[in-house]
N, C-alpha and C positions, 0 to 999 in steps of 0.2 A: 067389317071394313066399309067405311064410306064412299056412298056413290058419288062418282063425279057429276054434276048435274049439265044438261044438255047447255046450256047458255056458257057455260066454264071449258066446256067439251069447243064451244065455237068459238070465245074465245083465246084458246088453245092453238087452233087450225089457224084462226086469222092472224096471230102472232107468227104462228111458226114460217105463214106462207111470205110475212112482211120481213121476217127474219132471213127469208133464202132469196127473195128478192133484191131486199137492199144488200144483203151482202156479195151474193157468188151470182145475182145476175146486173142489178143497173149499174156500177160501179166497170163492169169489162165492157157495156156497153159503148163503146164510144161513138158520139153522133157529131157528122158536118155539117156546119151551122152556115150556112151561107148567105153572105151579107152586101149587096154593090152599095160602095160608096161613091156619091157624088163632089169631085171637088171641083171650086173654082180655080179658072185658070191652070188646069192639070195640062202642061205640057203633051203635046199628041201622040207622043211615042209611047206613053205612061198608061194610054187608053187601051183599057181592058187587063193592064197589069192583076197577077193573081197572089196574094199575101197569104201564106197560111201565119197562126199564131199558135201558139201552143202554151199554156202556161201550167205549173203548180201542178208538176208532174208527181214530187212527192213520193219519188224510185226509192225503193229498197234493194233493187239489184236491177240487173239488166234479164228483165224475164218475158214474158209472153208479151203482155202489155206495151214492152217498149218494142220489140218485134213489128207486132202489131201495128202500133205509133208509123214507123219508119215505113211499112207497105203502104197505111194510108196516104202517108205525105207524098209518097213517091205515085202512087195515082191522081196525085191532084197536081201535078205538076208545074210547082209555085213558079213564079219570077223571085220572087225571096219569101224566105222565112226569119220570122220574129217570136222571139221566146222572153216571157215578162217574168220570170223569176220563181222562188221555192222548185227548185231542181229535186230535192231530197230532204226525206223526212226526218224528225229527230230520232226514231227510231233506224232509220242506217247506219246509226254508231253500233248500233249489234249487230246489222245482218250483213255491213257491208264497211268496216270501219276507212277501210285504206282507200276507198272507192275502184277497185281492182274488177267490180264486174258492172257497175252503174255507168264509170267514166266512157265502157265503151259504146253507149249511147250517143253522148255527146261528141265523140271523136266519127261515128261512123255519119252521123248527123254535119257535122262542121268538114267531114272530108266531102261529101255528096254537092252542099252546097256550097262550099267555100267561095270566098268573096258579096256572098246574096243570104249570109244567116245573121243577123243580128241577136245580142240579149243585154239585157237588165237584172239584176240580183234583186233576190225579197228578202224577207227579213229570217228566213230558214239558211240563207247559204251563207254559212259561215267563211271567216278568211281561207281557211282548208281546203273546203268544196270550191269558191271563186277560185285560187291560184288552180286546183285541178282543171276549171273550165279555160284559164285563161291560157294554157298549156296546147289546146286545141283549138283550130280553126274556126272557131263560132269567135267574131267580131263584138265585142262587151263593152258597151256604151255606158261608161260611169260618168255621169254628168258631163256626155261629151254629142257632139254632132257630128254625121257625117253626111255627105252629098249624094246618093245613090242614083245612078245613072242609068236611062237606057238609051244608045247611043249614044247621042252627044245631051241631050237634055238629063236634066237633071232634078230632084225633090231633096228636102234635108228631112232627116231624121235623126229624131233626136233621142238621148236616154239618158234618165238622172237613175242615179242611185235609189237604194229603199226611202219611202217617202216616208213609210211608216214607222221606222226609225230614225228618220230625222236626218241619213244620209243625202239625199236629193239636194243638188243646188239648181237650179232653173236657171240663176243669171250665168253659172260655169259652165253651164252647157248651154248658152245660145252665145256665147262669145264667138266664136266661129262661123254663127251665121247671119252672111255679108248682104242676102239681096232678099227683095221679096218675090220667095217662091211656097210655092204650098208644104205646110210644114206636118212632121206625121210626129208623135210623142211614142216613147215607149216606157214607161214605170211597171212598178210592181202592184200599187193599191188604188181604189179611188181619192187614196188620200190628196193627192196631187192634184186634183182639178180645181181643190179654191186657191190652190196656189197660180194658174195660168189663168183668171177668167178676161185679163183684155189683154193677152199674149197671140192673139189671133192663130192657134192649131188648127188645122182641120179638121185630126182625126186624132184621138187619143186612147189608146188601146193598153188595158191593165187586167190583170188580174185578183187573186186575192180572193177574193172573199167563197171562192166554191160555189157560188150560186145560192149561198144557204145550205147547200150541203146534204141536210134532209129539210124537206118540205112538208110540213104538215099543217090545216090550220092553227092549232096551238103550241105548235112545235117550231119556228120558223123566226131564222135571221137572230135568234136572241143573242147568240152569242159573239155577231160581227162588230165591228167598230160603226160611230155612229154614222162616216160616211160609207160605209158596207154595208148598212142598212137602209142608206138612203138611195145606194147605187147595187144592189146585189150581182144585178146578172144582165146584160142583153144591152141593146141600144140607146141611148138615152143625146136629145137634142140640144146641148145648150146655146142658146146665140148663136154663134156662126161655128162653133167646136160640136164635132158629135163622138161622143166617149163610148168609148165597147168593152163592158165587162164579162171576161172569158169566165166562162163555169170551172173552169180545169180540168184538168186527168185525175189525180191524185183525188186524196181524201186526207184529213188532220182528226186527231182525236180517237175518234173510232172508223173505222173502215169499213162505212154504211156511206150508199147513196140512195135517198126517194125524191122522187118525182124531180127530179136533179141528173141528167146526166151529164157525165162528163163528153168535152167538146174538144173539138177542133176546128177553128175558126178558117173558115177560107171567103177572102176579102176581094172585092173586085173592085179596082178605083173605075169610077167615067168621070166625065167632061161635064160637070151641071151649066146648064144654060144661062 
């Protein structure tokens, strides 16, 4: 019988150990990503508002993870929450077809905050999945705006449909808005940002792309869209718009994450100068 030789031996170990990593440890990790943003002319009352986001959860059921999901948020205790889309994986048609234990996610989530949850659909939530979400108190901005307040002042926010499919209308959804006040975006991909570039947003918050997902040097971004390669993960400046791509919860394909973890965005508006 042939010996395994010492270098096959270590290559063995460093597989197996990248193997329990990316699967059953960074993937349950989930990290708060905490980000203040500066807008102009933020109304006073809006100073220090806390936004968590949550995107591309990618639920097979309502299990540890969403658990999990729901303590975090509830420690950070938003002014509002915004959720950018892929709720559920294509594989939830096996493990959860009727959405009978995933839904009650989204119901204990839209009962907790109701009036202060916003969402957007991605290119995963099928008509099925959206009328289940639209069933619950989570507020579903399909190419629509609304005014969100604290006391009497107010910001609009706005949500178009998947970009990435080509449901997003930009001009259906700023119909409604009348004045100028500082405006927040919510979509699903970075697909959407050549679409606003002299739409004057402030803040542009999307998901999609997982961060890359697994991160390795020769392993990395291959398989995003070309603006999910151009926009992966994190903060990014343009002109007077600054666009925040959420890493997600979830995972697509294979259910590995490296040097990727998944996030929870918590957002602080200030007052810029």
């Amino acid at each position: 019988m042939k010996k395994i030789g010492l270098k096959k031996w270590l290559f063995l170990i460093l597989f197996f150990l990248f193997f329990y990593y990316s699967v059953f440890f960074e993937p349950k990790n989930i990290k708060v990503e905490k980000l203040t943003i500066f807008i102009k002319e933020l109304p006073k009352s809006f100073e220090g508002t806390k936004i968590v986001q949550i995107s591309d959860l990618h639920s097979l059921w309502f299990g540890n993870r969403e658990k999990k999901l729901l303590k975090i948020v509830e420690s950070l205790n938003p002014d509002f929450v915004f959720l950018t889309g892929d709720y559920v994986d294509p594989l939830t048609k096996l493990t959860d077809k009727n959405l009978n234990s995933v839904k009650k996610f989204w119901e204990i989530l839209g009962e907790k905050y109701s009036g202060k949850i916003f969402a957007v659909f991605g290119n995963h939530d099928t008509k099925f999945v959206q009328a289940e979400i639209l069933k619950t108190k989570i507020i579903v901005l399909e190419n629509k705006s609304r005014k969100i307040f604290k006391g009497k002042d107010f910001i609009y926010l706005v949500g178009v449909s998947d970009p990435r499919t080509g449901q997003d209308s930009i001009s259906k959804a700023l119909e409604d808005v009348k004045e100028d006040r500082p405006k927040i975006l919510l979509a699903h991909a970075p697909e959407i940002i050549e679409k606003i570039k002299n739409l004057n947003f402030d803040l542009v918050l999307v998901g999609d792309t997982h961060g890359g997902q697994v991160n390795l040097p020769f392993l990395k971004n291959f398989h995003l869209t070309k603006l999910g390669r151009k926009y992966p993960k994190g903060f990014f400046k343009l002109k007077n718009t600054i666009l925040y791509v959420n890493r997600g919860i979830g995972t697509t394909f294979f259910p590995i994450r490296f040097y990727c973890q998944p996030e929870i965005t918590l957002i602080e508006l200030k007052t810029s100068d």
